[in-house]
C-alpha positions in Angstrom: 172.8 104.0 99.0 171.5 101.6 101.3 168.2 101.4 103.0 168.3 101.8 106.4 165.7 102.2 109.4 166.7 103.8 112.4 165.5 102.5 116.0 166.1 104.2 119.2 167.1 107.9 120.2 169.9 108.3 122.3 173.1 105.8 123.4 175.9 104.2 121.0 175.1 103.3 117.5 174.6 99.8 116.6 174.1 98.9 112.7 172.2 95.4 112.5 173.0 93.3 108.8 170.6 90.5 108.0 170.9 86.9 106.4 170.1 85.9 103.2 166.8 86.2 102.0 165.9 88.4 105.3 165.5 92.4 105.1 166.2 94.5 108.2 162.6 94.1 109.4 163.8 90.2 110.0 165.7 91.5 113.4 161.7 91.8 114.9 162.1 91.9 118.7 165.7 91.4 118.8 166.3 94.8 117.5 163.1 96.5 119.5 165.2 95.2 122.7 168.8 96.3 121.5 167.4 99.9 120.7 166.2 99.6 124.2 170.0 101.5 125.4 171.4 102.2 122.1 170.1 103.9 118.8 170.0 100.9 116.5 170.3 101.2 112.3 168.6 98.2 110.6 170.4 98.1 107.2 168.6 96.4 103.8 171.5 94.0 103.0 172.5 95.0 98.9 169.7 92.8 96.5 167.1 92.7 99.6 164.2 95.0 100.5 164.4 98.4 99.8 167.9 97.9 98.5 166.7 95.2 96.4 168.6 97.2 92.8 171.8 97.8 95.0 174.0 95.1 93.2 177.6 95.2 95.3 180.2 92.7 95.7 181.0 91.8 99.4 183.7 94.8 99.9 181.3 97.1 97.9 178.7 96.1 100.7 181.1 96.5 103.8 182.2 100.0 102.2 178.2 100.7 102.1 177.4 100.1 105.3 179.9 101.9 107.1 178.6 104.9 104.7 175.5 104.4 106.3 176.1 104.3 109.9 178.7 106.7 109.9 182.2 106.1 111.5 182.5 104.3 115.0 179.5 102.0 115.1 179.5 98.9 116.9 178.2 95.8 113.4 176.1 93.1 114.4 175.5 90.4 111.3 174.3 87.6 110.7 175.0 84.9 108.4 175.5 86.9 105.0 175.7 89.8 107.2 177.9 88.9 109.4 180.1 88.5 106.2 179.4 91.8 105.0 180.2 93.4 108.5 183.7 91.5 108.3 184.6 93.0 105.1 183.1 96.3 106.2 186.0 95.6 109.6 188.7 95.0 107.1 188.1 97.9 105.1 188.3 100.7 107.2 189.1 99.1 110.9 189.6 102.7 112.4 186.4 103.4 111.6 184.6 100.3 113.1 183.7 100.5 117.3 183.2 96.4 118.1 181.7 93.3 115.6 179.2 90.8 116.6 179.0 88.1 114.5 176.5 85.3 114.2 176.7 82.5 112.4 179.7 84.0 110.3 182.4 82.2 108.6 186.1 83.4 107.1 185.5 82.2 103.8 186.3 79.1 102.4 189.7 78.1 102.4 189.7 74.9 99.7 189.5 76.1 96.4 188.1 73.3 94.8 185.0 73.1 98.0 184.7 76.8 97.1 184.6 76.5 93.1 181.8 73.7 93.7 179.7 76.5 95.9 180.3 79.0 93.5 178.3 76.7 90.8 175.6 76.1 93.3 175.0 79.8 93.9 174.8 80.8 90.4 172.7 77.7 89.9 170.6 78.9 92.2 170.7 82.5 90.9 169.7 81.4 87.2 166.6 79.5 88.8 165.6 82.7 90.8 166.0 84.7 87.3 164.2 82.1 85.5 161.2 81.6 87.6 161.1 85.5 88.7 158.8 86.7 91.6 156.1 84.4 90.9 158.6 81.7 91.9 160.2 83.3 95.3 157.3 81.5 97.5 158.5 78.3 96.3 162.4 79.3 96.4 162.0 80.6 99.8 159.9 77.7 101.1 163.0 75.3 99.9 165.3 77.7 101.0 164.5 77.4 104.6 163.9 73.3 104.3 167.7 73.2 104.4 168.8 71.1 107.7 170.4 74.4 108.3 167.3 75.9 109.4 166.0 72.9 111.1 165.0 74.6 114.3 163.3 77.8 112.8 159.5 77.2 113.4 157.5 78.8 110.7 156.6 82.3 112.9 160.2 82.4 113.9 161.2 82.2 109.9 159.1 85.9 109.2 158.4 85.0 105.9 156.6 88.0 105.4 159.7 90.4 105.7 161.4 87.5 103.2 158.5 88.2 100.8 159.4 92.0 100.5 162.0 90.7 98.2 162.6 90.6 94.5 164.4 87.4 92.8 166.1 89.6 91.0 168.2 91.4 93.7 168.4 87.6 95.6 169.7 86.4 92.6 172.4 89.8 92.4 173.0 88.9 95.6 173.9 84.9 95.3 176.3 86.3 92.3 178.1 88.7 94.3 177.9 88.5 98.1 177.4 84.4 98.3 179.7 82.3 100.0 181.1 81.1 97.3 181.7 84.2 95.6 183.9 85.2 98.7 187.8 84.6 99.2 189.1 83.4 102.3 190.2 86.1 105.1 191.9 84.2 107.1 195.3 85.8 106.4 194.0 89.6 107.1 191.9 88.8 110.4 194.8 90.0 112.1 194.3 93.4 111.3 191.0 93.4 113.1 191.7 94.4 116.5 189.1 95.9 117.9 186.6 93.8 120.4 184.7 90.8 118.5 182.3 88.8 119.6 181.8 85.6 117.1 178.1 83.7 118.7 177.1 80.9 116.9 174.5 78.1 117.9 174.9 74.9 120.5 173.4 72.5 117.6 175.1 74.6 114.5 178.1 72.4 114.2 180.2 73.6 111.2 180.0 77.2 112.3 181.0 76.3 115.6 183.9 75.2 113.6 184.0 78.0 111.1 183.2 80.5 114.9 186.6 78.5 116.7 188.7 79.0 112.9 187.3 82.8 112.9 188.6 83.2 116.7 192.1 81.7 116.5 192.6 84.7 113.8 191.0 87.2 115.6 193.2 89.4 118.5 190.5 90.1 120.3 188.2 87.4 120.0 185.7 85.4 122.2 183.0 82.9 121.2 179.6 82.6 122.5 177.1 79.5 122.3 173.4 79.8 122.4 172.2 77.0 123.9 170.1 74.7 122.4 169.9 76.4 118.9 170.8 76.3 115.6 172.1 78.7 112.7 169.6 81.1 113.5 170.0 81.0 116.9 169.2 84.8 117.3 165.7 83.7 115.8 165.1 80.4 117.5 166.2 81.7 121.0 166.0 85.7 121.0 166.3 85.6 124.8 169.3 83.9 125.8 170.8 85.6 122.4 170.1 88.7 123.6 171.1 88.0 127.3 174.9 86.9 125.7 175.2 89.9 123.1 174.0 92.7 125.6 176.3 91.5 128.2 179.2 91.6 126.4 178.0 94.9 124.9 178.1 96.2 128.1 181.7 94.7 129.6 183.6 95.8 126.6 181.8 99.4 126.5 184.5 102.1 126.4 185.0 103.8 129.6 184.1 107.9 129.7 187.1 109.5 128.4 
């Protein structure tokens, strides 16, 4: 069973899914606003926080979180999360209200570009195993040197929440929910019909790729760009993220009845 932390007392359920390396505490004010209207689950990703010994594969995960929240919640994830939420989607559709997804990608489609990720996860893995919790400072610190995280300024980062973690269940995770462990969706995105929202950073250019690939598959699909932000855009601009994920929230709310 997954951790979980519930924010918010009355309105539609919204079950938030963190990146890599985050726990559900990483949402900070993001999630204090979205419980604002809405009673708001912050779910420990499987090998992070207090679900730090949940080892699941991406489907596993999906399957878990929709165990958690209970049928008909709206997903929000991010990154790894937003991952897990779209296997979650394909798993049980019926039981899914409407995805937001940040920073999310399909999978990758060539085999041999996936193979060479695979090795760099488990790379990374054995070096989390080796080193153990005395090394996650360091891991983390390089972790978030990646141009990927460019614009994350150091109190935006919350390396405290990322500090709540074991190496051990980052380095489950990297073995079975990394990108590299995950086959392309592509052909099954179809099935997903229910509202989606794919938001993804103005300065974040290959998943504004990965955001446009996600959106030509998707049936009910729109894209939204923070401005002026990167991968973690909900991070680096929690305003004008928040301004684009509420409003859609609230145009594609179900009518009464």
């Amino acid at each position: 069973m997954l951790a979980t932390q519930a924010l918010g007392e009355s309105g539609p359920t919204l079950a938030l899914v963190h990146g890599f390396t985050q726990t559900g505490r990483s949402w900070g004010p993001v999630a204090e606003r979205l419980a604002g209207s809405r009673r708001v689950t912050l779910v420990d990703a499987p090998g992070h926080g207090g679900s730090a010994e949940v080892h699941l594969d991406l489907w596993g995960a999906g399957c878990a979180v929709l165990d958690a929240v209970g049928s008909g919640a709206d997903l929000l994830g991010y990154s790894m999360g937003g991952r897990i939420c779209l296997h979650a989607a394909l798993a049980d559709p019926a039981a899914v209200g409407r995805l937001v997804l940040v920073g999310t990608t399909a999978g990758i489609a060539d085999m041999i570009t996936r193979t060479r990720r695979r090795a760099e996860d488990l790379a990374l893995a054995e070096e989390l195993d080796r080193h153990g919790d005395a090394g996650l400072a360091s891991f983390l610190e390089r972790w978030l040197s990646s141009p990927l995280f460019a614009g994350l300024g150091p109190g935006a980062a919350g390396m405290d929440a990322r500090l709540e973690n074991t190496a051990a269940g980052l380095a489950s995770s990297l073995r079975l929910c990394g990108t590299g462990a995950q086959e392309p969706l592509d052909a099954r995105l179809g099935e997903l019909t229910m509202p989606v929202l794919l938001v993804v950073g103005e300065h974040d250019e290959k998943f504004r790729s990965e955001a446009e690939r996600l959106r030509a598959g998707l049936p009910a699909a729109e894209v939204a760009v923070v401005d002026d932000a990167g991968h973690a855009c909900h991070l680096e601009r929690p305003d004008a993220f928040l301004e684009l994920v509420e409003g859609w929230l609230t145009r594609t709310a179900p009518g009464p009845g």
